[in-house]
C-alpha positions as CSV (number, residue, x, y, z in Angstrom):
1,X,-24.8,-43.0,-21.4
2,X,-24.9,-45.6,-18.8
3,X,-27.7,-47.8,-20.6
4,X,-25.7,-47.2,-23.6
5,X,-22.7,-49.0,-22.5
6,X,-24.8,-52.0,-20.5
7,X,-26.7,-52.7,-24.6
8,X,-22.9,-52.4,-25.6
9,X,-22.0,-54.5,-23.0
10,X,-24.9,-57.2,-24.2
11,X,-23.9,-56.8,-27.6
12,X,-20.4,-57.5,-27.6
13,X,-21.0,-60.5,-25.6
14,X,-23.0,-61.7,-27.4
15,X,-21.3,-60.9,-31.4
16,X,-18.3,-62.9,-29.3
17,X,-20.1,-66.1,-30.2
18,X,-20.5,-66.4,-25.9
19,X,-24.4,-67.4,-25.7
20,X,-24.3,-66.0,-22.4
21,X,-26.7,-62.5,-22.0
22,X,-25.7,-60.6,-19.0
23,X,-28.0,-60.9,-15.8
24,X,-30.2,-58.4,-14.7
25,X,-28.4,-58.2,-11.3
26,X,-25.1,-58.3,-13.5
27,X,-26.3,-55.2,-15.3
28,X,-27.4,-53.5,-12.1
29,X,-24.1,-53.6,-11.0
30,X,-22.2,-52.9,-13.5
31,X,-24.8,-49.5,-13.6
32,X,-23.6,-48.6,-10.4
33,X,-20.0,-49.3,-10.7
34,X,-19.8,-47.3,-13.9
35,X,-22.1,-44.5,-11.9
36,X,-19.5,-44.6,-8.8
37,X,-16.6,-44.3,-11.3
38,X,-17.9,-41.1,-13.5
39,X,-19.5,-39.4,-9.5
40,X,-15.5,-40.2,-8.8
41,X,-14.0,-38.3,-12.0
42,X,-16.5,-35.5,-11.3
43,X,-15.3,-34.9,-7.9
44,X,-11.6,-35.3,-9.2
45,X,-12.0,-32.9,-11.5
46,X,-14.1,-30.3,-9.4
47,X,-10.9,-30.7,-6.8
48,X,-8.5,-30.1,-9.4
49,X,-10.3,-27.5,-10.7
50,X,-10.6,-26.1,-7.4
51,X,-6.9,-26.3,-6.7
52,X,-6.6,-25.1,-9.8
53,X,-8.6,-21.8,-8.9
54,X,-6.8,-21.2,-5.7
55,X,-3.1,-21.6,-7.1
56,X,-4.1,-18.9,-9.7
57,X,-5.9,-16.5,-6.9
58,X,-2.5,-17.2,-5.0
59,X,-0.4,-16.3,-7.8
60,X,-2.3,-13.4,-8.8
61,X,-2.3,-12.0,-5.2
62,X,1.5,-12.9,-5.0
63,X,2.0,-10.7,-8.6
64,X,0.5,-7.2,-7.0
65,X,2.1,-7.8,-3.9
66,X,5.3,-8.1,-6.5
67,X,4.3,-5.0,-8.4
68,X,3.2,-2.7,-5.3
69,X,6.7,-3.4,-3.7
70,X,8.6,-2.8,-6.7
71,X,6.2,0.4,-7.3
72,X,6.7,1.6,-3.7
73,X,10.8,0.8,-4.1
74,X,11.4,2.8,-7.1
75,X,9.4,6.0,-5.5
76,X,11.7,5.5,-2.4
77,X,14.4,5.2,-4.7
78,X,13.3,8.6,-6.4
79,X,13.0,10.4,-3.2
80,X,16.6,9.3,-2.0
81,X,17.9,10.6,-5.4
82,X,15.7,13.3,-5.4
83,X,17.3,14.3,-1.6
84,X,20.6,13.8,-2.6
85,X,20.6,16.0,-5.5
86,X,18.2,18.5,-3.5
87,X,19.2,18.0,0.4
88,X,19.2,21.0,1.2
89,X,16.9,22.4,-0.9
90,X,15.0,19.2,-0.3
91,X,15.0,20.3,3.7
92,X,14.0,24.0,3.6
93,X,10.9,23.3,1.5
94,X,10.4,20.7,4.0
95,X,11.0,23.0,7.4
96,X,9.1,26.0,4.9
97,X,5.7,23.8,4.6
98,X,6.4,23.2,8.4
99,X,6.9,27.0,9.4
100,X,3.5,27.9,9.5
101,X,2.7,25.3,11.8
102,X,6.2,26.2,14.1
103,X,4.6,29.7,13.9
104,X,0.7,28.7,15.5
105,X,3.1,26.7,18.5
106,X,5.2,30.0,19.1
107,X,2.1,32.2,19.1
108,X,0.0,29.7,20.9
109,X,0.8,30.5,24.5
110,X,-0.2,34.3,23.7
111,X,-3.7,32.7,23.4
112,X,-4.5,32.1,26.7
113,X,-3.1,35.4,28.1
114,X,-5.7,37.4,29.5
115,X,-3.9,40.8,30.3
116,X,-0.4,41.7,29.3
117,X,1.5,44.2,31.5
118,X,4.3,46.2,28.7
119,X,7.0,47.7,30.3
120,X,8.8,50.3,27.7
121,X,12.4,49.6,27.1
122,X,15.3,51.8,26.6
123,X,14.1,52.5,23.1
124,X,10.8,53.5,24.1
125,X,8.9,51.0,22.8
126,X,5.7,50.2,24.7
127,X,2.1,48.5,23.8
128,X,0.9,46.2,20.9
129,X,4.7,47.3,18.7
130,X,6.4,46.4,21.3
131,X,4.3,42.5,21.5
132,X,4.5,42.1,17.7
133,X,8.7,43.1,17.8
134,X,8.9,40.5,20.5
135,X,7.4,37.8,18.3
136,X,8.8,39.0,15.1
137,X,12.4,38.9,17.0
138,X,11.4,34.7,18.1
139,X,10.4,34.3,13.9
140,X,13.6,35.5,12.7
141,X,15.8,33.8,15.0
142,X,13.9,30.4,13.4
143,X,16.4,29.9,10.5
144,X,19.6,29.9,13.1
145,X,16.9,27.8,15.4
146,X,16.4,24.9,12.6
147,X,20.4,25.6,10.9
148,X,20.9,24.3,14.9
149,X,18.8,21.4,14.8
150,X,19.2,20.4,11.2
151,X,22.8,21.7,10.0
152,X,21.0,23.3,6.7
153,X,22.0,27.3,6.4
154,X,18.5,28.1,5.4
155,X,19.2,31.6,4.7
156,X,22.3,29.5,2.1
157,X,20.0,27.3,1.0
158,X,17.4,29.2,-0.4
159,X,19.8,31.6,-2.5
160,X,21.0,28.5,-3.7
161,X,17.4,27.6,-4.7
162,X,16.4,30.3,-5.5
163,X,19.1,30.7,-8.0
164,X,22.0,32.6,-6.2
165,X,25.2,31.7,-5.2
């Protein structure tokens, strides 16, 4: 487009009446002037576009950040309403999935016994019965155990979930 605009160039001087024709080293110049100022545009526009590129990037990574937070709020909010409405239920299915676990550390210890001396009692209890009442006895003093840790009646709370009163 270059040459195009140099014969422009020649051809308006010269329809102006001006006898003068442009020089060769003129033209030359004028080449590489018009060639520094379109290399100049292109880069201005690359940068801009570039810019361009990153502001939207930025604002598209700022968006989902937006949209996870509010996502992650509103289930927060959802659990605090759901554990208001449900404490207590809320907390004996909680301490119920946990009781299995509470069980293993209980019984744990019994594990690494390797001989277990049973005296009989007043009852007459004596042997394996008398092992399995002992950890029975620790499993059902769990619910007055967690009512002391957490304040939730378990025993209350799951008639009340279940339905009772």
């Amino acid at each position: 487009w270059y040459q195009r605009r140099v014969r422009e160039a020649v051809v308006s001087t010269q329809s102006t009446g001006d006898a003068q024709v442009i020089k060769p080293a003129e033209a030359e110049r004028y080449q590489i002037e018009q060639l520094a100022e379109a290399e100049k545009n292109k880069r201005i526009i690359e940068a801009e576009a570039d810019a361009e590129a990153i502001r939207l990037k930025a604002e598209a990574r700022s968006y989902a950040i937006e949209a996870k937070a509010k996502a992650e709020a509103e289930q927060m909010a959802k659990k605090a309403e759901a554990w208001n409405e449900y404490k207590d239920a809320a907390m004996v299915d909680m301490i119920l999935q946990q009781l299995p676990k509470i069980c293993a550390e209980v019984a744990a210890p019994l594990q690494n016994v390797n001989k277990v001396t049973l005296v009989a009692g007043p009852n007459g209890e004596v042997g394996a019965a008398k092992l399995t009442g002992e950890v029975l006895e620790i499993v059902r003093n769990l619910p007055k155990v967690i009512e002391d840790i957490t304040g939730v009646d378990m025993s209350k709370a799951m008639k009340i979930s279940m339905g009772g009163n």
